[in-house]
C-alpha positions in Angstrom: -56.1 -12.0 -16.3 -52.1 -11.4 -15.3 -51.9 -7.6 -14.7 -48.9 -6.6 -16.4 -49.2 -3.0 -15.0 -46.0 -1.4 -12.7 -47.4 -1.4 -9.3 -45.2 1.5 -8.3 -46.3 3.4 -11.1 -49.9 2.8 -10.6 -49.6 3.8 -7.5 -47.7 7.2 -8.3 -50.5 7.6 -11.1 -53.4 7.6 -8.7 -51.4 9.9 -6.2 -51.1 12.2 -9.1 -55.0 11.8 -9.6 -56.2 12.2 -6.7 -54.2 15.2 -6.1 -55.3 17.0 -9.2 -58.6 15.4 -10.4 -58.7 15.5 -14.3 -60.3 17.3 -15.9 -61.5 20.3 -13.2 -64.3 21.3 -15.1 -66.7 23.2 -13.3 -69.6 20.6 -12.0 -72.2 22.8 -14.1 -70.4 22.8 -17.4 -72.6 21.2 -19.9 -71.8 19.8 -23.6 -75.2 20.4 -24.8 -73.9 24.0 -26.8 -70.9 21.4 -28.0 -72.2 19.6 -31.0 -68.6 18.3 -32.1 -68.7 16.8 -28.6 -71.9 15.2 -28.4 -72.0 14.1 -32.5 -68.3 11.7 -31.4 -70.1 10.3 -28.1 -73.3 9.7 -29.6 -73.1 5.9 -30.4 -75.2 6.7 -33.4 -72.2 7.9 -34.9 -70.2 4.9 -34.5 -72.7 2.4 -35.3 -73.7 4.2 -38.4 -70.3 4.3 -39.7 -69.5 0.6 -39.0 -73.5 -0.7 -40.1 -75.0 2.1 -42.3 -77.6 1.4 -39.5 -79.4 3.8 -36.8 -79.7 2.4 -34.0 -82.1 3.7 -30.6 -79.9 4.3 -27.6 -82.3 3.6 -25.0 -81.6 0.5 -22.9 -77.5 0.8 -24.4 -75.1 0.0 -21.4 -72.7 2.7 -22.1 -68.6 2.0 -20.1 -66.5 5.4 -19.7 -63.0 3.0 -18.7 -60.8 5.9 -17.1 -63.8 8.7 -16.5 -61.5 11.0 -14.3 -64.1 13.6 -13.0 -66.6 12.3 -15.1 -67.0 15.0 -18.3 -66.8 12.2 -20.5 -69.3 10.6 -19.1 -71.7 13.5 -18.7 -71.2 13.7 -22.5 -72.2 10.6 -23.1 -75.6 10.7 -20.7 -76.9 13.9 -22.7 -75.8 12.3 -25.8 -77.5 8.8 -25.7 -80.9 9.1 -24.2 -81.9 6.4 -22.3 -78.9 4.6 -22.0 -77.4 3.4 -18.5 -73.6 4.9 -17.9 -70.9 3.2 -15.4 -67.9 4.8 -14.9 -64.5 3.4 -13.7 -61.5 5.4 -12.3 -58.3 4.3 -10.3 -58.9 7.8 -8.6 -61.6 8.1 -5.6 -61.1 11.9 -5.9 -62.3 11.7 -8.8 -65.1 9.2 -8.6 -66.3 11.4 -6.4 -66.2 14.6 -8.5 -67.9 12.5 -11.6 -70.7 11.1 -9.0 -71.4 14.5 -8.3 -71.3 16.6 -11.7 -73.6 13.6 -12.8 -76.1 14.2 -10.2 -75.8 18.4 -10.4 -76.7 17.4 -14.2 -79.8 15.4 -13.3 -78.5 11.9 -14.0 -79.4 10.3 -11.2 -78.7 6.4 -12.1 -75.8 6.0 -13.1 -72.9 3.9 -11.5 -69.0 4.9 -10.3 -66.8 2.9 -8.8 -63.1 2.9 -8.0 -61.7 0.4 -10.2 -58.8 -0.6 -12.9 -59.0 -1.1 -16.7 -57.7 -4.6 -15.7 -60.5 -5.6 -13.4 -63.6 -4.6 -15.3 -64.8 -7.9 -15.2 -65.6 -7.6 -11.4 -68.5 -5.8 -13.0 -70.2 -8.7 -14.0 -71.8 -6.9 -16.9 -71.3 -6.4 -21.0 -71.6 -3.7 -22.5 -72.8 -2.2 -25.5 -70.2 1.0 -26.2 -67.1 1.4 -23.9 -65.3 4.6 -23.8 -61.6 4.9 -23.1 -60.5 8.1 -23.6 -57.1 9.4 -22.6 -56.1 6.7 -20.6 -54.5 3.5 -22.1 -51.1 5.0 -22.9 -50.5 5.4 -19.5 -50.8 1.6 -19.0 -47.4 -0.2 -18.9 -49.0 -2.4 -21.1 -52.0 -1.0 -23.4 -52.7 -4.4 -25.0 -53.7 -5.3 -21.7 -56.3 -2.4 -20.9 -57.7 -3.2 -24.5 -58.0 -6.9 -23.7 -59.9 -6.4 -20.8 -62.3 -4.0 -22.2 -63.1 -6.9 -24.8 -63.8 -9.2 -22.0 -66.4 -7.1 -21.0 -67.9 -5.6 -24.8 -71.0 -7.5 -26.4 -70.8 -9.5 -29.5 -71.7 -6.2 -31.6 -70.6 -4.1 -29.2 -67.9 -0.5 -30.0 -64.6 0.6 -28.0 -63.9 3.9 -28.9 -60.0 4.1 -27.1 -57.0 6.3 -28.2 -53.0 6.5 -27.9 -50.4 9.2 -27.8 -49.4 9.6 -31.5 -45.8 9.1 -31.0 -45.3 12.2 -33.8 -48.2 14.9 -32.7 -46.9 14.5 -29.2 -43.4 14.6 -30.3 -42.4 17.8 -28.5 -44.2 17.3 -25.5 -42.9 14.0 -24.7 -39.1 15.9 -25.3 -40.6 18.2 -22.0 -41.1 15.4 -20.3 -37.9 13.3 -20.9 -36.4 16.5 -20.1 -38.4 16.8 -16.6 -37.7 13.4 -16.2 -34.0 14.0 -16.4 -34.2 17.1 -13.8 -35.6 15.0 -11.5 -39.6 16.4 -11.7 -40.7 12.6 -12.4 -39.1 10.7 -9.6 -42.4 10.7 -7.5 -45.5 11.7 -8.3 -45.1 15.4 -9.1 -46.5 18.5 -6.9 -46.6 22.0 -6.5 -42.9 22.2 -6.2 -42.3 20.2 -10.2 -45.3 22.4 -11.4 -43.5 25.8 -10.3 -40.3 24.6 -11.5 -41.9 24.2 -14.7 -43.1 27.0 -15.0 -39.8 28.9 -14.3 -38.1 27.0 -16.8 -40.0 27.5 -19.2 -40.4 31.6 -18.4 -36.7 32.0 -17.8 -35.8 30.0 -21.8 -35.8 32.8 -24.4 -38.9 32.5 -26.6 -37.0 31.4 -29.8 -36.3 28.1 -27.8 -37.9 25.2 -30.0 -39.1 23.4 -27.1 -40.4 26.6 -25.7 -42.2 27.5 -28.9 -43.7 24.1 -29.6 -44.9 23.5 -25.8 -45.2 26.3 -23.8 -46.3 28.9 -26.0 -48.9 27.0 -27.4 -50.3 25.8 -24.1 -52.8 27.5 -21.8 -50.5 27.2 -18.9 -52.9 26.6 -15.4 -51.7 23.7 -13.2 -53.6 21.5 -14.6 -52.4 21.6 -17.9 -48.6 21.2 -16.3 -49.4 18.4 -14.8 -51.2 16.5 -17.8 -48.8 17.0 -20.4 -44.6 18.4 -19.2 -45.2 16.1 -15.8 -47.7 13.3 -16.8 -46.4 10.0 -15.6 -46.4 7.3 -17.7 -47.4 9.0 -20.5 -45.5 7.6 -24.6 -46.2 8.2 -28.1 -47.6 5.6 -30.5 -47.0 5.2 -34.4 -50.0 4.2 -36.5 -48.2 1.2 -37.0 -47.9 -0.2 -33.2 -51.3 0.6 -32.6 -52.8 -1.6 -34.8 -50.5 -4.2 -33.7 -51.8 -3.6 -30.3 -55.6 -4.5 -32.4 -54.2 -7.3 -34.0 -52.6 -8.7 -30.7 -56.4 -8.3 -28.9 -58.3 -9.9 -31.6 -60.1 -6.4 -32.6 -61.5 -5.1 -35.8 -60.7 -1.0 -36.8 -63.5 0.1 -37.8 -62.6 4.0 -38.2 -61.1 7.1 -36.8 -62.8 9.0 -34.5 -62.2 12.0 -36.3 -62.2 10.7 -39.9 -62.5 13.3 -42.5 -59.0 15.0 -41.2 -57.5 11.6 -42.0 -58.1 11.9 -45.7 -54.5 11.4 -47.2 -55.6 12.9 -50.8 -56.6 15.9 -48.8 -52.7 16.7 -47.8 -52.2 17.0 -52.0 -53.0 20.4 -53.9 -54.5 17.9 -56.5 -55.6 14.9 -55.9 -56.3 13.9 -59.4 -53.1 15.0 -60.7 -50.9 13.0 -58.0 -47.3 12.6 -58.6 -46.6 9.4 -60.5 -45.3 7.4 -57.0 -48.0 8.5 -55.6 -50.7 7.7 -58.1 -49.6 3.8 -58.3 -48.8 3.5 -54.5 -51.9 4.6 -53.1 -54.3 2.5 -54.8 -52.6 -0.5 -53.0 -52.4 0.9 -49.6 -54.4 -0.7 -46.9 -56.2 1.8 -44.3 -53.2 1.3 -41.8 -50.4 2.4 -44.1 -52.4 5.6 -45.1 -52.8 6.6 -41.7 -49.4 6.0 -41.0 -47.9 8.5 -44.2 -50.9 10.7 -42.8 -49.2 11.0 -39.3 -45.5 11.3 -40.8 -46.6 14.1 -43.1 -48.6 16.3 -41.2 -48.7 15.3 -37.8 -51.2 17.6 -36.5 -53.6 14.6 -34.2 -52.3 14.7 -30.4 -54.2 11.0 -30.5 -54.8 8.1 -32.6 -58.4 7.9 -31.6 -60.4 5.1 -33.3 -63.4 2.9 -33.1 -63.1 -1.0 -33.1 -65.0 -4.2 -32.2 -64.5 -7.9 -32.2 -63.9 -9.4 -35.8 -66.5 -9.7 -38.5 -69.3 -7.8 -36.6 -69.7 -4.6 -38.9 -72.6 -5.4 -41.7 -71.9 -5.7 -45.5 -73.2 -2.5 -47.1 -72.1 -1.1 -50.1 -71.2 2.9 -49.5 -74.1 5.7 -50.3 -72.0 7.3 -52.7 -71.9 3.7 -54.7 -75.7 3.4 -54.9 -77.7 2.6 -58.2 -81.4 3.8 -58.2 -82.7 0.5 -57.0 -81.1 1.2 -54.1 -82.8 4.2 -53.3 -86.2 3.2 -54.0 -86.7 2.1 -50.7 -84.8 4.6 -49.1 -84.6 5.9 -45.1 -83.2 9.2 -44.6 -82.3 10.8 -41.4 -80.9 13.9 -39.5 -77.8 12.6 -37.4 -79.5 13.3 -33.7 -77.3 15.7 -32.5 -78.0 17.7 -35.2 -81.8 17.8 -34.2 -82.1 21.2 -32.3 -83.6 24.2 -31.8 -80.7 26.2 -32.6 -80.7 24.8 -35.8 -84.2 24.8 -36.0 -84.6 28.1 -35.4 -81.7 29.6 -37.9 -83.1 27.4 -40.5 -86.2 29.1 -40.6 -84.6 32.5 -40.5 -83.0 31.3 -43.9 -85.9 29.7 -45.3 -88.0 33.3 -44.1 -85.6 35.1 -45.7 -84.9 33.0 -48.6 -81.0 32.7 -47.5 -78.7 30.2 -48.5 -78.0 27.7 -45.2 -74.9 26.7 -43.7 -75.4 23.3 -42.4 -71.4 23.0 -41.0 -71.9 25.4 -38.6 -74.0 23.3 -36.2 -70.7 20.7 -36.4 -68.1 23.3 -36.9 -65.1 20.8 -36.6 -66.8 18.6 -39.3 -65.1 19.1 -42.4 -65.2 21.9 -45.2 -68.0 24.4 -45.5 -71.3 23.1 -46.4 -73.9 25.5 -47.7 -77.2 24.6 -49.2 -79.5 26.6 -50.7 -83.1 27.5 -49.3 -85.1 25.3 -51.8 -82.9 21.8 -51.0 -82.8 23.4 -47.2 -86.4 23.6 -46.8 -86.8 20.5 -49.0 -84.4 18.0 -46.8 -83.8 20.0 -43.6 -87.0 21.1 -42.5 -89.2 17.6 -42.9 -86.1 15.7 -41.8 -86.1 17.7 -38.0 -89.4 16.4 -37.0 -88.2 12.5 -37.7 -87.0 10.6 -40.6 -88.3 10.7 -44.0 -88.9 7.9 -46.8 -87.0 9.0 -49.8 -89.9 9.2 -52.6 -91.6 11.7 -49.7 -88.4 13.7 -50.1 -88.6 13.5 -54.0 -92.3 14.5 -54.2 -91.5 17.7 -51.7 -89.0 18.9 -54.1 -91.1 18.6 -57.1 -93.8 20.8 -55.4 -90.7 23.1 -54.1 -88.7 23.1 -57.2 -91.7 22.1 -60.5 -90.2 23.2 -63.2 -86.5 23.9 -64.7 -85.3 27.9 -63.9 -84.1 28.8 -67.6 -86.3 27.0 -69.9 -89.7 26.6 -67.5 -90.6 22.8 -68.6 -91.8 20.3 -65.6 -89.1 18.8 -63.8 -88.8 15.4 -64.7 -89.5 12.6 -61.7 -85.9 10.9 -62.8 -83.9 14.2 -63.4 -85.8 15.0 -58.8 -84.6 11.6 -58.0 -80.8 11.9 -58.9 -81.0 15.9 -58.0 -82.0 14.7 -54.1 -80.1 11.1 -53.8 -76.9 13.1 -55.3 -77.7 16.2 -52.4 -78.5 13.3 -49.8 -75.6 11.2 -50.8 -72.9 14.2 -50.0 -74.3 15.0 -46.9 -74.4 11.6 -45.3 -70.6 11.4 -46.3 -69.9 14.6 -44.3 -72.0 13.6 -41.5 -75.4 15.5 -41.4 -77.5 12.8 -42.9 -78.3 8.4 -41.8 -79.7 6.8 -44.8 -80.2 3.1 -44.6 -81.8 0.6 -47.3 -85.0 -0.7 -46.4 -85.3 -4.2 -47.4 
């Protein structure tokens, strides 16, 4: 494969690297208290979304393509269990660093080695889930990295990559051209471009737009300096180029990473009373086009972060919230994994004990809205559904014996009128998140 990449700049980009390994996370920093973290690296998520599937982890051959000091990847080992993790890095600092926070953690086979995005196929190996994280918009050419993690990805296989959005990044990437222009940039940057950084941005009188929109906003410890006012090779993407970039690769979108703040109805104060322009465009708009008004009107996502694979490999399903009852009959229904834990565990019962409504978002507080269920649906799906999954009609029959007969007038629940009261409660919860439910044919 023709690497398209700047030596010079490659070169400059490891310098920087190695001389401030990203990210310094402690070694003994875990993710297993960050559910948010561990629900996006858990391939369950991603598979799901793509297959209406759950899939095992164990035996997965998991890629983290750019795993600087290895948090990523550390993420990724507590969040697939069982699964084998390689990681890749230009920098042997940080190889190093991410050999050695894996091994502090107890992860004691997985691989490192010093290597570019463009060589992965020295690796001889496929893999089932590649994470590139952070990393290709620092290539001189992105469609390259992405081509080459494709060379390596199985037939059914997930990249999970992200770029710059040209718009969220806007006033950082305005620091650096500025940088640039005062000469920080020309090498790869030190102490000496860090502390004159800082000063400028101390001695510029806090009504300074740049100032407000960077500095102020930005937890301001070397590290930080260096990965966003002096990051070299560092650009903004729109919506637009980036799935050009898929289209140019031969890749499939399948969603974005952090898909329910994506929702473009959501930026409206009513969605069912939408200006007229809006209420015949949108209809007609393809995924790409909504992201992109998304990102032009509130331009709050640093990244672009998505999941893709090679064409035609995601399953035909029709959508949970589509279902008739035959599709239910057979019915699996699941807790997402990460979701499965004795925090949750034990403040469920302290609701259910004390006959307390439950709320279910704050075990994936980054999620979406608040979601609050009531003890009687809570101890019907909840509780069964943390010791494994649970055939629907099992879920039905528990909240007959939970919930017999109507509140007001004190005549049995009828089995139709359970049926549509737990497939409508599972139904919103697997379109937040919490709940897996696949037909069983």
């Amino acid at each position: 494969m023709t690497n398209f990449r700047d030596p010079e700049l490659l070169a400059k980009i490891r310098q920087q690297f190695d001389r401030c390994p990203y990210p310094k996370t402690p070694v003994e920093t875990s993710h297993k208290n960050h559910p948010d973290f561990l629900y996006i690296h858990d391939l369950t998520t991603a598979y799901y979304l793509r297959d209406q599937k759950v899939i095992d982890t164990r035996g997965k051959k998991i890629l983290d393509a750019g795993c600087g000091t290895g948090l990523n990847a550390l993420g990724l080992a507590e969040a697939n269990p069982g699964a084998k993790i390689v990681g890749i890095d230009l920098s042997p600092e940080s190889i190093e660093f991410a050999k050695m926070r894996l091994q502090y953690h107890g992860f004691n086979h997985c691989e490192f080695y010093t290597l570019s995005i463009e060589e992965l196929e020295q690796l001889d190996t496929k893999f089932d889930y590649i994470n590139c994280d952070e990393v290709l918009y620092l290539l001189s050419e992105p469609l390259v990295g992405l081509q080459a993690m494709k060379s390596v990805l199985e037939p059914e296989g997930i990249i999970r990559f992200n770029l710059h959005s040209l718009y969220g990044r806007d006033y950082m990437l305005r620091g650096q051209e500025l940088f640039r222009k005062m000469g920080l940039m020309e090498e790869s940057p030190g102490d000496f471009e860090v502390n004159a950084v800082r000063e400028t941005m101390q001695a510029l009188k806090d009504n300074i737009i740049l100032k407000q929109c960077t500095w102020q906003k930005l937890d301001k410890t070397t590290e930080n300096i260096f990965t966003n006012f002096l990051l070299l090779g560092d650009k903004g993407f729109t919506a637009e180029e980036v799935f050009g970039l898929l289209e140019q690769a031969n890749l499939e979108f399948i969603e974005m990473v952090q898909w329910k703040t994506w929702d473009l109805l959501d930026l409206f104060k009513d969605p069912d009373n939408l200006p007229v322009l809006w209420g015949l465009s949108l209809p007609e708009l393809s995924v790409e086009e909504r992201l992109a008004l998304y990102d032009l009107l509130h331009p709050i996502h640093r990244l672009l972060d998505m999941w893709c694979g090679h064409p035609g490999q995601g399953k035909n399903f029709v959508p949970v919230s589509e279902w008739q009852v035959q599709d239910w009959q057979n019915a699996i229904v699941d807790l997402h994994p990460q979701l499965r834990t004795q925090a949750l565990k034990e403040e469920l019962q302290h609701c259910l004990e004390q006959l307390h409504p439950f709320e279910i978002s704050r075990f994936l507080p980054e999620s979406g809205d608040s979601i609050v269920l009531d003890s009687t649906l809570s101890a019907c799906l909840l509780l069964p559904l943390l010791t494994g999954s649970q055939s629907i009609a099992r879920l039905v029959q528990r909240w007959q014996n939970l919930h017999p007969v109507h509140p007001i007038t004190l005549s049995e629940i009828a089995p139709e009128e359970a049926w549509k009261t737990v497939s409508q409660a599972i139904a919103s919860l697997v379109e937040s998140g919490y709940l897996l439910v696949e037909r069983v044919e």
